[in-house]
N, CA and C atoms as a LAMMPS dump frame, in Angstrom:
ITEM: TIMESTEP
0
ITEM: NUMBER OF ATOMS
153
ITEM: BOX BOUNDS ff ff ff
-5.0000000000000000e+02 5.0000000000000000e+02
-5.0000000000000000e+02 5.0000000000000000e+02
-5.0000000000000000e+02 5.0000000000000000e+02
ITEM: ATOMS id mol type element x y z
1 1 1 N 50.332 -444.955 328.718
2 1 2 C 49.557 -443.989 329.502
3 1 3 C 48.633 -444.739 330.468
4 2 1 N 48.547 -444.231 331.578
5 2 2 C 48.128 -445 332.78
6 2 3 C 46.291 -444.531 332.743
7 3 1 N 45.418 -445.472 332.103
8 3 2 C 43.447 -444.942 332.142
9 3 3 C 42.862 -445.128 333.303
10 4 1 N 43.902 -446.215 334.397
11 4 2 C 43.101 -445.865 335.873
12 4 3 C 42.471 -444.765 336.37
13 5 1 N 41.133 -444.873 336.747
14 5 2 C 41.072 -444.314 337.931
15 5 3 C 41.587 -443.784 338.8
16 6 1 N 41.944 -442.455 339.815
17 6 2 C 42.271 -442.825 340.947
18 6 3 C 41.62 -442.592 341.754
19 7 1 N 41.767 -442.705 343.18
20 7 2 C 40.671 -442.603 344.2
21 7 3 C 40.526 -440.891 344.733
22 8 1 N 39.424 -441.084 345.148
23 8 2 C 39.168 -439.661 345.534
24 8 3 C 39.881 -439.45 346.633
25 9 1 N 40.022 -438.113 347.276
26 9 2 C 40.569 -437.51 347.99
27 9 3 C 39.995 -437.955 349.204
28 10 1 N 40.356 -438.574 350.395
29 10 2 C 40.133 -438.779 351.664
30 10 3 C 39.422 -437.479 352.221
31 11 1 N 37.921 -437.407 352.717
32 11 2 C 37.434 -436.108 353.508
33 11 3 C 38.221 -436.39 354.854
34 12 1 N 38.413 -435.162 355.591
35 12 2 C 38.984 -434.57 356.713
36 12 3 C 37.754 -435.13 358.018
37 13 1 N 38.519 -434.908 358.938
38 13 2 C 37.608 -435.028 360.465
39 13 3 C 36.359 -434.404 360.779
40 14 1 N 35.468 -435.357 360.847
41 14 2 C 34.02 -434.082 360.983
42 14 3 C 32.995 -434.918 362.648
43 15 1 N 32.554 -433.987 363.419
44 15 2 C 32.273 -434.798 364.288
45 15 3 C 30.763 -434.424 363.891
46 16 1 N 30.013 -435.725 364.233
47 16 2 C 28.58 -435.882 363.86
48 16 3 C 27.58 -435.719 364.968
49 17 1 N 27.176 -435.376 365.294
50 17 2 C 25.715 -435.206 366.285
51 17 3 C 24.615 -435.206 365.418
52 18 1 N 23.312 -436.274 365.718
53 18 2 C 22.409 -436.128 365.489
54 18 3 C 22.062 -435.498 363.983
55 19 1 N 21.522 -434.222 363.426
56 19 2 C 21.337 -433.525 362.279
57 19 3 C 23.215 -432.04 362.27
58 20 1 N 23.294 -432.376 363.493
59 20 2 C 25.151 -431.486 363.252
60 20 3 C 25.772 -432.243 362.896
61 21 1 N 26.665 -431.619 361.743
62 21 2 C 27.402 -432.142 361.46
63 21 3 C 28.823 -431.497 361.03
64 22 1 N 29.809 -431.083 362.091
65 22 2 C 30.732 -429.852 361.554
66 22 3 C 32.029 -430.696 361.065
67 23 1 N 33.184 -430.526 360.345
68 23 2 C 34.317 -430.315 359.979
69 23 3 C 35.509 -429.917 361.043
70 24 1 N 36.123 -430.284 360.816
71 24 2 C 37.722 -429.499 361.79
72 24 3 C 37.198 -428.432 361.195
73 25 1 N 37.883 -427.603 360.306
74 25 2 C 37.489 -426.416 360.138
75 25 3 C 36.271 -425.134 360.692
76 26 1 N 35.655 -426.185 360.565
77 26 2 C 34.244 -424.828 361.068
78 26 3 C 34.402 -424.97 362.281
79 27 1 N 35.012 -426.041 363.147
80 27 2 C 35.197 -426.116 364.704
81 27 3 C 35.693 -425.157 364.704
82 28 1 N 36.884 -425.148 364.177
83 28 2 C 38.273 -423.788 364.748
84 28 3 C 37.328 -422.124 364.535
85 29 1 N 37.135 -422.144 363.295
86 29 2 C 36.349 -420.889 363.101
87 29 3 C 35.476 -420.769 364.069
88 30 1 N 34.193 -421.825 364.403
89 30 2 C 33.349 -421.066 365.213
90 30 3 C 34.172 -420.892 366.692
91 31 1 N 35.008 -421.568 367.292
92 31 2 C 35.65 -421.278 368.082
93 31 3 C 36.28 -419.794 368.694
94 32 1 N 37.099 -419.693 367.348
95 32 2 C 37.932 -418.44 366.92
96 32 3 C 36.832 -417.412 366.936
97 33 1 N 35.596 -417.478 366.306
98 33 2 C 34.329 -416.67 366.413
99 33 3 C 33.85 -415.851 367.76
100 34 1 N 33.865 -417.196 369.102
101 34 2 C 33.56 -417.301 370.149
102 34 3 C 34.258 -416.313 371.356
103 35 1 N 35.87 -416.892 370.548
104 35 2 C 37.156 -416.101 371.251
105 35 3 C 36.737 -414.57 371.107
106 36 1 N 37.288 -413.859 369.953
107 36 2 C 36.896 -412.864 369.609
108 36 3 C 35.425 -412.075 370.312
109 37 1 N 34.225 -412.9 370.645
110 37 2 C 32.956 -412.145 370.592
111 37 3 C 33.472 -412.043 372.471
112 38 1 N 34.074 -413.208 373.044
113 38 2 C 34.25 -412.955 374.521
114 38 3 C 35.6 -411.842 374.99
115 39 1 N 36.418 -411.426 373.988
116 39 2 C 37.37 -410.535 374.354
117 39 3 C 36.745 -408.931 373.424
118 40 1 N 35.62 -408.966 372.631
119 40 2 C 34.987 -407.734 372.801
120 40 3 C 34.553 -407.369 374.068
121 41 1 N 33.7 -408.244 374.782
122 41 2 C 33.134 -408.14 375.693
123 41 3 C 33.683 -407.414 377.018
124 42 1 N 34.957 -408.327 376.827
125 42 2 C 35.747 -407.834 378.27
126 42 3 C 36.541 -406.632 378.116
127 43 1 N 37.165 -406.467 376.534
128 43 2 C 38.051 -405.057 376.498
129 43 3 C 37.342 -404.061 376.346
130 44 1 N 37.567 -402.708 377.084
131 44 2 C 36.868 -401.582 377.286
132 44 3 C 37.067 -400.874 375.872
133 45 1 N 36.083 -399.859 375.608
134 45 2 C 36.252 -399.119 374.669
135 45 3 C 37.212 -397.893 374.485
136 46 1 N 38.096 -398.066 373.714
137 46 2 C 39.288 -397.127 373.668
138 46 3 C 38.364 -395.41 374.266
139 47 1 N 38.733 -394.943 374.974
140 47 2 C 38.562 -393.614 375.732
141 47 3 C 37.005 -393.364 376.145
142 48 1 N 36.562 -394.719 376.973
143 48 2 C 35.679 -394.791 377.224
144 48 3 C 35.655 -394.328 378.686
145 49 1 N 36.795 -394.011 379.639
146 49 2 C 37.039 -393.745 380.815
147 49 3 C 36.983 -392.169 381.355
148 50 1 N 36.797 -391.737 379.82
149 50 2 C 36.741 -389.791 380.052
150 50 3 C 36.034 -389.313 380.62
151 51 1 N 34.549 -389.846 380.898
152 51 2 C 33.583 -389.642 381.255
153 51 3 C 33.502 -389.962 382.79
């Protein structure tokens, strides 16, 4: 039976600024966040033209 150790899991890509510090992940999300809040913006409200 093999009692090694093994090594931990390699963390993923995170870019660092100063006290920021995000992940790939939270990039895409807040991104995806961003997308979404700028195509509320621009699509009209379903039967908002009745008036």
């Amino acid at each position: 039976m093999n009692t090694q150790l093994q090594p931990p899991i390699q963390p993923g890509w995170a870019w660092q600024y100063s006290w920021l510090d995000l992940s790939l992940a939270d990039i895409i999300v807040v991104l995806l966040m961003v997308f979404v809040f700028i195509i509320a913006l621009v699509l009209p409200f379903p039967g908002g033209h009745d008036r």
